[in-house]
C-alpha positions as CSV (number, residue, x, y, z in Angstrom):
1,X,132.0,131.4,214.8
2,X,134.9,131.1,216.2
3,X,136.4,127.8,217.4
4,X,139.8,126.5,218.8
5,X,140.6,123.5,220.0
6,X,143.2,122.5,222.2
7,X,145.4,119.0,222.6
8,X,148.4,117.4,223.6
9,X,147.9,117.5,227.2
10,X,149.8,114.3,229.1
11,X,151.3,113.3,232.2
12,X,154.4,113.4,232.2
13,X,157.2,113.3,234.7
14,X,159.0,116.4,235.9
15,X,161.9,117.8,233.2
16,X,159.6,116.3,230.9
17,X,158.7,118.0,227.8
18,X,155.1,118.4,225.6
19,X,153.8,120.1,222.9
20,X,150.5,121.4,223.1
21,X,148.4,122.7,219.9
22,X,145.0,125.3,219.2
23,X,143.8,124.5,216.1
24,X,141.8,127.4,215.1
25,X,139.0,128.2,212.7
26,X,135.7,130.6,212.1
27,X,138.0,133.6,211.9
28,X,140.9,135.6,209.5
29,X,144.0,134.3,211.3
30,X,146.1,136.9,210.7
31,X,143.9,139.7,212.1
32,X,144.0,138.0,215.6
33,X,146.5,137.6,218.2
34,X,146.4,134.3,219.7
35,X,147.3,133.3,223.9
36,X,147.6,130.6,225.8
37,X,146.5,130.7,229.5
38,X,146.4,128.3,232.8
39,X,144.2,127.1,235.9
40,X,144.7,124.7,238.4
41,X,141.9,124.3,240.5
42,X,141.3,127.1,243.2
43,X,143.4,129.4,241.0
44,X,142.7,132.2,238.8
45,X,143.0,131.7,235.1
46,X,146.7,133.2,234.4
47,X,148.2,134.0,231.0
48,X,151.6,132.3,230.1
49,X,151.9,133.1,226.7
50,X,150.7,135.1,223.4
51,X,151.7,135.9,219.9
52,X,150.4,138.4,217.4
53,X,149.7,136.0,214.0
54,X,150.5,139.0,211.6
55,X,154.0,140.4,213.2
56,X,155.2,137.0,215.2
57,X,155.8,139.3,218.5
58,X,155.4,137.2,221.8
59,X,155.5,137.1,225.1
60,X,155.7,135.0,228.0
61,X,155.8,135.0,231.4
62,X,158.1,135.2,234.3
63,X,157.2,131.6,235.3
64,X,157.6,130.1,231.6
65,X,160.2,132.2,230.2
66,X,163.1,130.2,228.9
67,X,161.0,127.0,229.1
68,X,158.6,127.4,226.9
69,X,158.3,128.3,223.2
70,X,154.8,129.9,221.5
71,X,154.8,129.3,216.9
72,X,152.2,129.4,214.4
73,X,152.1,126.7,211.3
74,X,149.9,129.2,209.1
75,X,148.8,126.8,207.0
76,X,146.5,125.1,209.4
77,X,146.1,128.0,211.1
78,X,147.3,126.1,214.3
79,X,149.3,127.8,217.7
80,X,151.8,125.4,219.3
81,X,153.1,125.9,222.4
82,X,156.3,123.8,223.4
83,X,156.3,123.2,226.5
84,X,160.0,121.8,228.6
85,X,161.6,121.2,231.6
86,X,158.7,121.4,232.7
87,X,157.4,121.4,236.8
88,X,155.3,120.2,239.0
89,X,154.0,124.1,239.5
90,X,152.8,123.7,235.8
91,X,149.9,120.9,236.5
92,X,146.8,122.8,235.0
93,X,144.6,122.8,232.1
94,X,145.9,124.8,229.7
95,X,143.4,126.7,227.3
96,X,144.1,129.0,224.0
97,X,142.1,132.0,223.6
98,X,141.5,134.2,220.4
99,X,141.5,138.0,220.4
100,X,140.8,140.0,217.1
101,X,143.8,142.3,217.5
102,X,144.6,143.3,214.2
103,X,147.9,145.9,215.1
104,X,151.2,145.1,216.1
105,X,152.1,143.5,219.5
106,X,150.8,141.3,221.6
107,X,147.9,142.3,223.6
108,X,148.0,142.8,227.7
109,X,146.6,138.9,229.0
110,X,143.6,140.6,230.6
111,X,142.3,141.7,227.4
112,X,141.9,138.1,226.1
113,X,139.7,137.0,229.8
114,X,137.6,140.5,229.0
115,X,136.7,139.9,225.7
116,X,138.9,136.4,223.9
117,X,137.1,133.8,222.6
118,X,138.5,129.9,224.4
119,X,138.8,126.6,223.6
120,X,137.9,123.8,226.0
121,X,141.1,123.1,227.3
122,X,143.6,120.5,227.7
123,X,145.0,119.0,231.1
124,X,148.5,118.8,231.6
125,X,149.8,116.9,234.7
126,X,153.7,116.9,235.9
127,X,154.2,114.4,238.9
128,X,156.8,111.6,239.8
């Protein structure tokens, strides 16, 4: 089946920085595009960033843009997401979630919440 698993969450002080990693298995990780969302409690799950394993398109959003940076290392078939200058606003758990998306382009976030496959998640907290 398919399985990712999410660490590197920390608390860390704001303009701090953290990397956070999916290790994935049970699937052909180039067929899949890969994405990793937030929620902070009372708050709807929200993507923030994605990247198609076979082409390396990404995408991020308005609110991460510039600040944070979405790689693959193939060879453990592992997502990273760099996260810096990073904000209070970004306290959440953070999750990865697997879509089998095997074309070009990253897929539209809601297509990972209708049908992706998740990993537990991992909490990041920014405070002073």
């Amino acid at each position: 089946e398919v399985q990712l698993v999410e660490s590197g969450g920390d608390l860390v002080q704001p303009g701090g920085s953290l990397r956070l990693s999916c290790k994935t298995s049970g699937f052909t990780f180039e067929d899949y595009a890969i994405a990793w969302f937030r929620q902070a409690p009372g708050k709807e799950r929200e993507g923030v960033s994605g990247i198609n394993i076979a082409d390396g398109s990404t995408w991020y959003s308005d609110s991460v843009a510039g600040r944070f940076t979405i790689s693959t290392n193939n060879a453990e078939n592992t997502v990273i997401l760099q996260m810096n200058a990073l904000k209070s606003e970004d306290t959440a758990v953070y999750y990865c979630a697997a879509l089998l998306w095997p074309r070009g382009g990253v897929p539209w976030m809601t297509r990972f919440l209708e049908r992706g496959s998740w990993g537990q998640g991992t909490q990041v907290t920014v405070s002073s």
